[in-house]
N, C-alpha and C positions, 0 to 999 in steps of 0.2 A: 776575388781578392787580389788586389796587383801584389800586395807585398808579404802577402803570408799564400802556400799552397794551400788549396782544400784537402779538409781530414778526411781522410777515410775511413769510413765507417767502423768497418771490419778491424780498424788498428787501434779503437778509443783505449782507453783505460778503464778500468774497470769506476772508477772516479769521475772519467769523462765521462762515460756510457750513461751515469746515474742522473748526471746536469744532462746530461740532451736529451733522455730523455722525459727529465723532467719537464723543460722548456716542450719538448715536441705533442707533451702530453696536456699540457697546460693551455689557458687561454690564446695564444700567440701562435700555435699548432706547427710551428718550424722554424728551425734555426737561420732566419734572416736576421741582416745588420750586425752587431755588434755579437752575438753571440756563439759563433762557429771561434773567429778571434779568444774570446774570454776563454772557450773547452782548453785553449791550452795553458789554463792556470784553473783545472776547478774547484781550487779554494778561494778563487772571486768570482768564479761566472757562478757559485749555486748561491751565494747568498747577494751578488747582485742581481740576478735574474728576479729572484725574490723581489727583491725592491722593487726594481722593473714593475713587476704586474700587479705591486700594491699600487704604485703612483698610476699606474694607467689603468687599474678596474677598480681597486679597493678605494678612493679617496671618496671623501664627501663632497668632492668641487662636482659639478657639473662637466659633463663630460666634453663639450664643446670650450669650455671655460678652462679644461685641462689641455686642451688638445692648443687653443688658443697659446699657450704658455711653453707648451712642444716645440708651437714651431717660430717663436719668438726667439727661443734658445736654439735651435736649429739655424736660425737667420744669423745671430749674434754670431754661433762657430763659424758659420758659411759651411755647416754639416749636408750636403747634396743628397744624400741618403735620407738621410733623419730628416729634410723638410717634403724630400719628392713622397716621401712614405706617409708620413704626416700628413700631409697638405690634403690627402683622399682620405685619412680618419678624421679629418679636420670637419670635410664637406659631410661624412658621412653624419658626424656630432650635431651637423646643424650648423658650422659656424658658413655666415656668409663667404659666399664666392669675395666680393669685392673686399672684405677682410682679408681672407689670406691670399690676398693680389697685393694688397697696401701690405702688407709686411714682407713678400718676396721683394717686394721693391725697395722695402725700405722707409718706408712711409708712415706716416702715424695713421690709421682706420679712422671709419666711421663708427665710435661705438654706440652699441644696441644699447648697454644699460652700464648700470655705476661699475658692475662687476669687474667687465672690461674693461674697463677707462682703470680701476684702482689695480688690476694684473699687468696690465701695460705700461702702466707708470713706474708700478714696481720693480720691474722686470729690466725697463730700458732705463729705466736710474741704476741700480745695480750692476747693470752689465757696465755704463757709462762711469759708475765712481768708483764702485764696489762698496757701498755702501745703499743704506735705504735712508735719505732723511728723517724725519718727525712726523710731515704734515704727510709725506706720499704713504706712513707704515701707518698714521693713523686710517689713515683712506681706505687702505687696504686692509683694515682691523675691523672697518664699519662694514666694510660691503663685504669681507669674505669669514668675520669672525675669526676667533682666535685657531681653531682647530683645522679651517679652511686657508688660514694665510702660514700654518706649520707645514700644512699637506702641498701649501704650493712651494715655499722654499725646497721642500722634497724631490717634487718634480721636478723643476728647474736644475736642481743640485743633480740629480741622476742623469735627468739628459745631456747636462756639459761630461759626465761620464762617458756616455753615450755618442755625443760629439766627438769627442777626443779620440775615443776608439775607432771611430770610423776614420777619424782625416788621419792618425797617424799611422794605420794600417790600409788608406787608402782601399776602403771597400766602397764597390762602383756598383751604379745602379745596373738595373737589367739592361742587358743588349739591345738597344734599340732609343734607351729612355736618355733623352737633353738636359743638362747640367737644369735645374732650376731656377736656382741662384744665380744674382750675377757676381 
């Protein structure tokens, strides 16, 4: 982390010690990205971490379909962390290589099916107005249902969290790894 020192272990609080090792214990199995940053408030890192791991294991989206929305939001902050990290749960989910090529680029993809076409729309209209039209929240109503297009506004909503934490504390990839982004 260029702008905050790493915690040491040994010094948490008894408040930090609970969130990491809730996080360490949990799905995600260690404090990368945003969450060493958050230990030093853990009245937001334990019930954001929470959300965390509902929008990325609990939702009913499809996990390719969630990961797709990752790193759409990732691209939108120009978050380096959040898309280099992404971009391999991306390929792991199933989403095409040459998808998450067109979106490090910048580019609108080749979508597979309605799903993607009505998360991308969503997504790059909102980021674009701040707003969703009619026709793009209908789209997104038909292909993802009501409880699937709440659980994506979720995701998205968490990862500009997400984003934020990383570029304003400037947490950098591992030694060795090339900005993603351009």
């Amino acid at each position: 982390m260029a702008r905050l020192a790493p915690l040491n272990p040994e010094d948490l609080t008894p408040g930090q010690r609970a969130v990491a090792d809730a996080i360490i214990s949990g799905p995600r199995g260690g404090l990368r990205g945003p969450f060493e940053t958050w230990l030093r408030a853990p009245g937001l890192a334990g019930p954001a971490q929470k959300l965390g791991e509902y929008c990325r294991f609990g939702t009913s989206l499809p996990r390719d379909l969630s990961e797709f929305a990752i790193l759409l939001t990732a691209r939108h902050w120009k978050a380096q962390f959040e898309f280099w990290a992404h971009a391999r749960l991306a390929r792991e989910a199933g989403l095409p290589d040459d998808i998450i090529e067109a979106i490090r680029g910048g580019t609108q993809p080749a979508f597979r099916n309605e799903a993607q076409r009505a998360v991308h729309a969503l997504v790059t209209e909102y980021f674009a107005t701040n707003r969703a039209g009619q026709a793009t929240y209908d789209h997104a109503l038909a292909a993802l249902g009501e409880r699937g297009l709440v659980e994506l506004v979720g995701i998205v909503g968490y990862y500009c969290l997400v984003s934020m934490t990383l570029n304003v504390f400037e947490v950098g990839l591992p030694p060795g790894e090339p900005d993603p982004l351009p």
